[in-house]
N, C-alpha and C positions, 0 to 999 in steps of 0.2 A: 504249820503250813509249808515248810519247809521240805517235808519230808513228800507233800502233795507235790511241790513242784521235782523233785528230784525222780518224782516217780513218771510225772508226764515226759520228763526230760527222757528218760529210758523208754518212753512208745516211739522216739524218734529218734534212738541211736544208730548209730552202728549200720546204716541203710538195711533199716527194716520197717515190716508193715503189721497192719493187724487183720487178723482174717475171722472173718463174722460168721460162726455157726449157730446163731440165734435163729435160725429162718421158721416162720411163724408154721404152724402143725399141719392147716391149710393147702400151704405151698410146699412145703414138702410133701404131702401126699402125691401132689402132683408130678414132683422131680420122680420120687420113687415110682411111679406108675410109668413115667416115661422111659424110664430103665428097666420096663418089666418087675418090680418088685413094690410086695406090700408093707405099708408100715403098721409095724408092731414096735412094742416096745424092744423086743429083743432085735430086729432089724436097725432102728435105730442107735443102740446101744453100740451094734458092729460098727454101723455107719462110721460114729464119732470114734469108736476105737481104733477104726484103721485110719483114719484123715488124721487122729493125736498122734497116732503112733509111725507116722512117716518120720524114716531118719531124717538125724539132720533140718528136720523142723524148725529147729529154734535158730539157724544161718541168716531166715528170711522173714522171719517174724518172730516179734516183738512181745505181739499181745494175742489172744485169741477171744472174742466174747462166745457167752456160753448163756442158753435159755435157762431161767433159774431152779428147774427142774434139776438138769446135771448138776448142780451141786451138790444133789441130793442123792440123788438114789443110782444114775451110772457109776457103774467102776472099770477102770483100767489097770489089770495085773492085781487085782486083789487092793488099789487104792481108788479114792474119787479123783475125777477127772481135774480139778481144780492143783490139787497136789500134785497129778503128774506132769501137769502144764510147769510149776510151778517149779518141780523138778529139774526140768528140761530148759530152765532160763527164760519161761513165758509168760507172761503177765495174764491173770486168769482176768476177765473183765464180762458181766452181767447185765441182759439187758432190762431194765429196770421198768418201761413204761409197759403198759397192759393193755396196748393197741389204743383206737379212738372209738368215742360217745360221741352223740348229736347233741348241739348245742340249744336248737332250734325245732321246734313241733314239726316241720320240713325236712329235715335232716338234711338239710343242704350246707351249716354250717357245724364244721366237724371242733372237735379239740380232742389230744393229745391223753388218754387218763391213764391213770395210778397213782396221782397223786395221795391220793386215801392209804393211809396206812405206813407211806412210803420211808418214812424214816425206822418204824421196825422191820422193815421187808428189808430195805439196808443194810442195818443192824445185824440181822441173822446170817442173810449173804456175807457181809463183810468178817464175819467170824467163821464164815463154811470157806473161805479165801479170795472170796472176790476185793481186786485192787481197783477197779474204776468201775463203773456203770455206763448205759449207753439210755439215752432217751431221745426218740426221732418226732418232730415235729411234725403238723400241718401249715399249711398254707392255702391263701386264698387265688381261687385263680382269679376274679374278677375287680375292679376298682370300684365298687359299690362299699354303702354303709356294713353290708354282712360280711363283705371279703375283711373290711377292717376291724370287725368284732372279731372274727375268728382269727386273724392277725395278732390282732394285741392278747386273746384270752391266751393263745398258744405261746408266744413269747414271756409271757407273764409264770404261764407253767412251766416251761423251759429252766428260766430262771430262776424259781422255786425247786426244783429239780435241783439244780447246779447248787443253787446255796444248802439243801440238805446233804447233799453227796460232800459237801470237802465239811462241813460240820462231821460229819460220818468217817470222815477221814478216806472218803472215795475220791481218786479223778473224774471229774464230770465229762462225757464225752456227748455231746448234744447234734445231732442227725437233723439237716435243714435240708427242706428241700426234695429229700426221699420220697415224700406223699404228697408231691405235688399235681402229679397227673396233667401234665403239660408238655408238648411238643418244645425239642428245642429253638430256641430263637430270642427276638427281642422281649415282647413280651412276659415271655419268661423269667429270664435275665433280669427285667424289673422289677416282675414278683420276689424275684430269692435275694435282691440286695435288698428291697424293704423288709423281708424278714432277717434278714443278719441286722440289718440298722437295729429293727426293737427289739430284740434277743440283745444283742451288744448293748443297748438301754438297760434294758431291763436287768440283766447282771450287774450293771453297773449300780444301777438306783437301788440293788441289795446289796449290796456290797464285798460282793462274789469276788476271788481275788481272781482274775483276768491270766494271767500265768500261769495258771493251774487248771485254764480251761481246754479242752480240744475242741473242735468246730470241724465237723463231716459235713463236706458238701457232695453234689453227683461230680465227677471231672469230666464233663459234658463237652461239645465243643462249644459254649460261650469260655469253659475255664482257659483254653487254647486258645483266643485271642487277646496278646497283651496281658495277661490276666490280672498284672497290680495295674493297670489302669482301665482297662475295658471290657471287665466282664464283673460279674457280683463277687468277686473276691478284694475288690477294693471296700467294699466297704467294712472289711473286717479293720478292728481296732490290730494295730499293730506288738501291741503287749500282751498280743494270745498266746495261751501255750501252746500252741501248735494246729497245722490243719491235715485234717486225714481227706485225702480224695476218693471216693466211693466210685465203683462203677454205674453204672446207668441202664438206659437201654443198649448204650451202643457194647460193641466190641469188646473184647478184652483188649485188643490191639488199640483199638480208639482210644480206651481208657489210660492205657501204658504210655501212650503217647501225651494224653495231657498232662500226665504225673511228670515225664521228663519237661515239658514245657513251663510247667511252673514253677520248677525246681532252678531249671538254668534262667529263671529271669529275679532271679537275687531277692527272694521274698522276703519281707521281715519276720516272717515266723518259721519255725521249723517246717514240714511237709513231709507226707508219708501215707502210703495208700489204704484204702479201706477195702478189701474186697471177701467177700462170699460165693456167689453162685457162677461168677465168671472163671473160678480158680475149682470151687468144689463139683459143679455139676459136671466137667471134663471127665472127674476122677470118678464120680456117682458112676458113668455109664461106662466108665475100665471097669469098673470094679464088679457092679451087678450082682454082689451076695455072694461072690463065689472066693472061695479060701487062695486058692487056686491063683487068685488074680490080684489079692492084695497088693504085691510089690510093686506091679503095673503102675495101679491106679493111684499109688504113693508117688510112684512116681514121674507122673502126672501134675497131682498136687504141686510137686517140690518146683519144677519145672516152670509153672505158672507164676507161685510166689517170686524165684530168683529172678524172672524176669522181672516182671514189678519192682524188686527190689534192687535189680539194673538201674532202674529210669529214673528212681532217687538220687543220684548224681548227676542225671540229664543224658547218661549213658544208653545208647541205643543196641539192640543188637543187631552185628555185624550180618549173622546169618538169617536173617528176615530182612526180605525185599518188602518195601513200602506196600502198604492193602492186605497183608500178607498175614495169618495169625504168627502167636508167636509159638515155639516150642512146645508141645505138651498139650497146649490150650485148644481142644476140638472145636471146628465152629458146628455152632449149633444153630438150630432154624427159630425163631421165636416162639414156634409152635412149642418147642422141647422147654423152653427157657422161660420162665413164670416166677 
């Protein structure tokens, strides 16, 4: 267990974050299409070889998660991608859930699956070099009996996640929140602290060792009010190993801004950002398939992470005027952004 917590300790060293290229087959189709290009395997492969292979990478992040495909069959420079992350000071981390099933003959009540199998699916990863896992919850939007079944089944598999991953000798990184499908505001806000309530339960009642967990929320603006007392991050137990902030709908700017926000209000647990398509999809449309344009679009990447990895001290950048994106980060229309 020891060697779990020393390793969660390193996704939040050094002010740095983790950057999410799990993005489901689906939705990238869609990014690629927006940038003019089709996914193939061989497009893909470039995709993640030019975003791994931005120098200087490993300055602003920590960890990179990786669809469990790439552990397999991509190569970068003649190795797999896990190795060269691994090379590069980066902690190779896998997303482990397999989307969500209907709970309910309605399919109104979702949960969370992959449980089936998931300690050899582990197992295999954890030998191909994966250090942590990622598994993203549902939630319910409504305060009825089904919003609470789908609450408690999802917290429960959460949990069961978390306790096979540090048996497995993985960091549990657990996504609340993400599929919620809710406008910001109170409402909300009430939905995602009762799901940190029974996920922090339900860890507990297995007997998950708590320091060795990560907990990804969106950094919404509920996280940017007060956020150890007045948004859903109070309810987090304060003997977590740490929390990663996720981007959302909003901004990348919005988002960098709740990371410095919750950083300078003295949290009890570590903090550090989660981001994907707010950081990658800039670089997708520099880059566009063309040779030509790699160093751009890396450079792009780079520019997005150090920001982010600014705001982990509460450190703002001097040269972005307030509303303003930041560096590198293209704003995009939501139409682009899926």
């Amino acid at each position: 267990m020891n060697t779990l917590r020393r390793r969660t300790r390193r996704l939040f060293a050094f002010r740095k974050g983790i950057l999410a290229l799990d993005t489901a087959p689906a939705a990238l189709v869609s990014r690629f299409r927006s940038a003019s290009l089709s996914l193939t395997p061989r497009t893909t492969d470039e995709y993640l070889t030019m975003l791994l292979g931005t120098p200087d990478l490993s300055s602003a992040t920590s960890a990179a998660v990786l669809d469990p495909q790439a552990f397999e069959a991509p190569r970068m420079r003649g190795r797999r991608m896990p190795e060269a992350l691994r090379d590069a000071g980066i902690l190779p981390g896998v997303r482990a859930d397999t989307g969500v099933e209907p709970m309910s003959s309605d399919k109104r009540e979702l949960v969370t699956s992959g449980l089936d199998g998931l300690a050899t699916r582990l197992r295999r990863l954890r030998s191909a070099g994966a250090t942590f896992a990622v598994w993203s919850t549902v939630a319910g939007t409504g305060a009825d009996r089904g919003a609470l079944r789908q609450l408690t089944a999802n917290s429960q598999a959460a949990a069961r996640f978390a306790y096979v991953c540090q048996d497995m000798g993985l960091v549990p990184l657990v996504r609340v929140g993400t599929r919620l499908g809710m406008d910001p505001g109170p409402p909300r806000d009430a939905t995602l602290a009762a799901a940190l309530l029974s996920i922090s339960g339900h860890l507990e009642d297995l007997d998950v060792d708590l320091s060795a967990v990560v907990i990804c929320v969106e950094a919404g603006p509920g996280t940017g009010r007060d956020p150890l007392v007045a948004s859903p991050l109070a309810a987090l137990p304060t003997r977590l190993g740490g929390v990663a902030l996720a981007g959302g709908r909003q901004s990348a700017t919005e988002t960098v801004d709740a990371v410095a926000t919750v950083c300078a209000s003295a949290p009890p647990w570590p903090v550090t950002f989660y981001l994907g398509r707010h950081v990658t999809q800039p670089a997708l449309h520099a880059w566009r398939g063309r040779e030509a344009s790699v160093r751009a679009a890396q450079r792009v990447l780079h520019a997005g992470l150090a920001a982010a990895s600014a705001a982990l001290c509460g450190q703002s950048n001097p040269d972005v005027p307030s509303g303003h994106e930041l560096p590198g980060i293209a704003r995009l229309g939501t139409a682009t952004i899926r």
